[in-house]
N, C-alpha and C positions, 0 to 999 in steps of 0.2 A: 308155273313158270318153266318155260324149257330150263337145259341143264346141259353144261358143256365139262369136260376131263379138266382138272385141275393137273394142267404141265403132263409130264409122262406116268401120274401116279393113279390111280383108280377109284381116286376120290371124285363124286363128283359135287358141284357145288353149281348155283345158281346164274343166268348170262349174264346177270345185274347184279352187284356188289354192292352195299350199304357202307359210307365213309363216315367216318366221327372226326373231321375237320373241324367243324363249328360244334361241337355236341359239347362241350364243356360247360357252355352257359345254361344245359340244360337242366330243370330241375329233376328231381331222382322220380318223378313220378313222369315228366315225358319222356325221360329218356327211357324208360321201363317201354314206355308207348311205342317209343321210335323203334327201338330193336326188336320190339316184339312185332310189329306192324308190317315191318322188313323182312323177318325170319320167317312169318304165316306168309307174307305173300313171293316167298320166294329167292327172298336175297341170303343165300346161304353164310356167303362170304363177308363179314364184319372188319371193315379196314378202319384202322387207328395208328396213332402213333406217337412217339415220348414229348414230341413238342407240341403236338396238339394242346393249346392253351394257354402256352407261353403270349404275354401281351393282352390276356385277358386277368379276370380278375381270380379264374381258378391256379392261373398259373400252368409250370410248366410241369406236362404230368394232366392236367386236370381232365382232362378226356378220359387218358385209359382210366383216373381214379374212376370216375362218374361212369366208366364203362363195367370197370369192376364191383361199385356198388350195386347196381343193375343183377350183375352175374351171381354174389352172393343172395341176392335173394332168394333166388332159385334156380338151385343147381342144375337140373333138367336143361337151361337155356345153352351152359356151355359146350354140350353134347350135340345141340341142333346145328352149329355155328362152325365153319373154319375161320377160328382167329387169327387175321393179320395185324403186325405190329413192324414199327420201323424204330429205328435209332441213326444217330450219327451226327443230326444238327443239332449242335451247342451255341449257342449265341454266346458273347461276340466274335469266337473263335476262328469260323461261321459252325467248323464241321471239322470231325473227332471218330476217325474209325481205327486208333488203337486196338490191339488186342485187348488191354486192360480195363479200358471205355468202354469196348463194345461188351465185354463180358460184364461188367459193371450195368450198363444199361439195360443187358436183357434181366439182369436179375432184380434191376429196380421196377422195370418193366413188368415181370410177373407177380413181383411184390404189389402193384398199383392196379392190376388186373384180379389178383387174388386170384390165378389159378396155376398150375406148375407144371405146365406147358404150352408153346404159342404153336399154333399147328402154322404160320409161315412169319419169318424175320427177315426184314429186310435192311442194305443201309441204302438211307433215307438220301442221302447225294452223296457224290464222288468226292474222297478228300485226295486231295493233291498232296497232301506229305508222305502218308503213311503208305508204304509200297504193300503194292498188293498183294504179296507170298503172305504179309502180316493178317492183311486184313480177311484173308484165306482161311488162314489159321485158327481166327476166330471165328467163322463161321462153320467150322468142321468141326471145332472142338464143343459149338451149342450144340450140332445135330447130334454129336456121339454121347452128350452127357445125359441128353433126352430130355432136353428141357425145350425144343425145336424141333418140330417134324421136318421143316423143308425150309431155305434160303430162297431168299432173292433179290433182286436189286430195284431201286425208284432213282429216275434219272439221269441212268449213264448213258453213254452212247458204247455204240455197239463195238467199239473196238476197245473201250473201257471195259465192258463187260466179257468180255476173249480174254483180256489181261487176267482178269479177277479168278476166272472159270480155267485156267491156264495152269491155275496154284491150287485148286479146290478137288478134293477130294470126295463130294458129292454135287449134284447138278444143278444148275441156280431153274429153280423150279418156277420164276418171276421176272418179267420185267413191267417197271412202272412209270411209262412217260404219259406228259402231258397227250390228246389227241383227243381231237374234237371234227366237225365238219368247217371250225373256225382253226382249227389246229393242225394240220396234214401234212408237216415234216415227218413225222414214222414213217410214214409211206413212201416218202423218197431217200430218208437219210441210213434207212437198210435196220431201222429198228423190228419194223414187224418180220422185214423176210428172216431177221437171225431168230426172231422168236418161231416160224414155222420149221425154220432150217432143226432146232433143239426142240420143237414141241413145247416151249413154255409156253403159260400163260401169261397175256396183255394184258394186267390191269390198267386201264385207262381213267386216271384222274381228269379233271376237270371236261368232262363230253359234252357240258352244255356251257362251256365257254363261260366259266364264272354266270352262268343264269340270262347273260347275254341273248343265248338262242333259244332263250322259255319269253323271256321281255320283250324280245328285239329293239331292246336300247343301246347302244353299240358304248356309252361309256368313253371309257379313254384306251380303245381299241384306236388305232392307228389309221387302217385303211379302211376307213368309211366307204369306199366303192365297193372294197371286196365286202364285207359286212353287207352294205345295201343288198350284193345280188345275192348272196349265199340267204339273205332272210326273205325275200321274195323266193327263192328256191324252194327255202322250207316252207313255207308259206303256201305253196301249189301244192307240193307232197303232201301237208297235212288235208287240204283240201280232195287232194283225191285220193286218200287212204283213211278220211272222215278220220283223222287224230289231231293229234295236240302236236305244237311246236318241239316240244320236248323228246314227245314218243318219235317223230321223226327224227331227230336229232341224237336219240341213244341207238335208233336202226339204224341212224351208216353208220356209226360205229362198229356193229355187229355184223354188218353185211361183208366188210373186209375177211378175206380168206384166211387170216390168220386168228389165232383163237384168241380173240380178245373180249373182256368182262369189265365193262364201264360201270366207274361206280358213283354213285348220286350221291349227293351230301345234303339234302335237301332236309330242310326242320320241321316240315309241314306234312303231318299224318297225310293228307290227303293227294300228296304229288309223292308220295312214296307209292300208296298204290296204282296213281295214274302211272308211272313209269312203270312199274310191275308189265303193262299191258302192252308194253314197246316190243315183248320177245314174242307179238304174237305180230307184228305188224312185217310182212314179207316185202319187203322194196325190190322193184327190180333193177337187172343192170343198167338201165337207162338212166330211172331215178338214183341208182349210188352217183355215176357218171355226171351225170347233174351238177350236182353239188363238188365233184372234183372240179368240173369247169366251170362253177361260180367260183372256188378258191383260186384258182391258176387265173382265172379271168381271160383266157383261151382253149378251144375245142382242144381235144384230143389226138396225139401225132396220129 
């Protein structure tokens, strides 16, 4: 799998990211599967997080645990991996970025991963109480303690993240919005350009539209027009790039100028390595464009 700079550090790590959204239900012998199927073909970067599982029967936590169980087996695995993990949403408070919290979450966080350090933390959404010098504070005092290699954020908007980055005494090495070829606010609301502006990296949660643009069943998606042309879009592109709805669908991601790393959450051994093959698939300007003006559902000024 190609390989793109994680942020400004000289790590580098895989263009496709592997999510543990749903992986809690997993039993401890596929999840051993999934991560390991992900890390051989490619997906450096392993994204989880402390809520992961809440509302399932593992509970809340039950990801990283089942992620940690995985890792103790053998240790080798957590040396192949940059571990991401998030904190911050506490149900029903919604969201809890204390200093005390957050410092409390990453340590139950490493406690639940069994390892004693996360090479990136993020918080998980913006809280509206705790001012941000606070929540600064707590994210300089993980990196210095060495229990965190590198910060980042899931969620904010870009002037949310100035705020944050304003008080922080190291560089939010992450940002994590939704973006999809169904999802194309970053592109106008000035999330990607402040990620090219700092060099972070884009992790890009849900790219295929909750599975939307693997099915093309639109769901309880709103604009059935826009959906309709954006999946006919895809639909020609897989055709004349002989792929899958999917492998289209993680390439505009990728094609965007900013350094962005879409990460699949998919439970299925065999669309993990299908997706794997989306960093070989070269779209042209034409084809990105495309699919911007099925979203806009207007040509380009």
């Amino acid at each position: 799998m190609k390989q793109t700079t994680f942020g400004t550090t000289d790590i580098k790590i895989g263009q496709i990211a592997y999510g543990c959204w749903r992986f809690a239900g997993s039993s401890l012998e596929e999840a051993d599967d999934k991560i390991r199927t992900a890390l051989d073909y490619g997906m450096t970067l392993i994204d989880t997080a402390d809520i992961y599982g809440f509302g399932e029967a593992s509970g809340f936590g039950g990801a990283e645990e089942r992620l940690g169980e995985v890792l103790s087996m053998d240790k080798a695995l957590r040396d192949k991996m940059v571990l991401a993990t998030k904190g911050g949403i506490i149900p029903p408070r919604p969201y809890n970025s204390s200093y005390d919290y957050l410092m409390e979450a990453l340590n139950n966080s490493l406690s639940r991963l069994r390892t004693d350090y996360i090479d990136l933390y993020q918080i998980h959404r913006p809280d509206l109480i705790v001012p941000f010098a606070e929540q600064a504070r707590a994210l300089t005092d993980m990196v210095q303690s060495g229990k965190v290699r590198h910060v980042g954020v899931s969620n904010f908007t870009v002037a949310q993240t100035r705020a944050l980055q304003a008080h922080l005494d190291v560089p939010l090495m992450s940002l994590q919005p939704e973006f999809s070829a169904l999802e194309q606010s970053p592109m106008t609301d000035g999330i990607l350009d402040y990620a090219s502006e700092t060099r972070a990296v884009v992790l890009a949660w849900s790219p295929l539209a909750s599975g939307r643009l693997a099915t093309g069943e639109a769901g309880d998606y709103a604009d059935k027009s826009r959906f309709k042309r954006i999946m006919e879009t895809i639909d020609r592109l897989a055709a004349d790039h002989d792929a899958s709805r999917s492998q289209i669908a993680l390439a505009f991601t990728m094609k965007h100028q900013a350094n962005i790393v879409p990460i699949i959450g998919t439970q299925n051994i065999n669309r993990i390595v299908e997706s794997a093959a989306a960093t070989d698939i070269n779209l042209s300007a034409r084809d990105f464009y495309d699919l911007v003006e099925a979203y806009r559902g207007v040509g380009m000024p």
